[in-house]
C-alpha positions in Angstrom: 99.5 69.9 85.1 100.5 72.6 82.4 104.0 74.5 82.6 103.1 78.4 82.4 105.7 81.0 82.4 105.1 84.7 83.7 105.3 87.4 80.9 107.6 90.1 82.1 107.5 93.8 81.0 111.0 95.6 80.8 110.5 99.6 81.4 113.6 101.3 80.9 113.2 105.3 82.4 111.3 104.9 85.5 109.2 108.6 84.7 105.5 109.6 85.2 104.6 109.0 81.3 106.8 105.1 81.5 104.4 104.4 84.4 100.9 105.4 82.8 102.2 103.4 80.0 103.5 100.1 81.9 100.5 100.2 84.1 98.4 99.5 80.8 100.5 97.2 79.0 101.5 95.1 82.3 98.2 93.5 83.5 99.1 90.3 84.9 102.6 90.2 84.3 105.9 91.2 86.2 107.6 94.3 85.7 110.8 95.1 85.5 112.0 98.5 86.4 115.4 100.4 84.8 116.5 103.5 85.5 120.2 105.7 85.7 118.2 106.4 89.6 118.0 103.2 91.9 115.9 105.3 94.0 113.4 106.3 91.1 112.9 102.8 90.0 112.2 101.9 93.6 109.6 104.9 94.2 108.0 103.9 90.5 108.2 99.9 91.9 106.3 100.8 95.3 103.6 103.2 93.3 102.8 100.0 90.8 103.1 97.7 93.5 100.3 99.6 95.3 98.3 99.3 92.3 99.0 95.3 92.4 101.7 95.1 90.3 104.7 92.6 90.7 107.7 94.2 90.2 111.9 94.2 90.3 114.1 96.9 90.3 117.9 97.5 88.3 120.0 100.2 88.2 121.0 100.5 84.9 122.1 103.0 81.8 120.5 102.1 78.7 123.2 103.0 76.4 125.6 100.4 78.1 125.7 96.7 76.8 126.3 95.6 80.0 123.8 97.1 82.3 121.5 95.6 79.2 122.6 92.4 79.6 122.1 93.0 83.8 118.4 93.8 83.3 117.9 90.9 80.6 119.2 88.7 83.6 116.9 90.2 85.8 114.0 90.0 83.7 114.7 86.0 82.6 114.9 85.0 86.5 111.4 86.4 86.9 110.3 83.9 84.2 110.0 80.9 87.0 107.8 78.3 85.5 104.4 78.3 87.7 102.0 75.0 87.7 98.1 74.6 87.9 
């Protein structure tokens, strides 16, 4: 039994040019979405997740240390250990 944990890709800015570029570099992993616009994130979330991505959404401004430290929270609970 080996103890694998799920890479995670943080995309902070939830734009058309952010997606292209997560939707290459995010093959197998989970994504996490940031934006200032809940209801970007969530319309960039449902696009990847049509594409068969796995993915979390945050709320969050990227000059503030605590909506930083939010989406670091966010993106360290998706790393659940999986087993095979």
């Amino acid at each position: 039994m080996s103890n694998n944990k799920k890479e995670v890709a943080v995309l902070f800015g939830t734009g058309s040019i952010g997606q292209a570029i997560i939707s290459r570099i995010a093959v197998g992993k989970h994504v996490v979405l940031a934006d200032y616009s809940i209801e970007n994130a969530q319309k960039a979330a449902s696009i990847l997740e049509n594409a068969g991505y796995e993915c979390s959404t945050i709320k969050a401004d990227p000059g503030s240390k605590e909506d930083i430290c939010r989406v670091v929270d966010v993106a360290a609970s998706s790393l659940a250990p999986t087993y095979s």
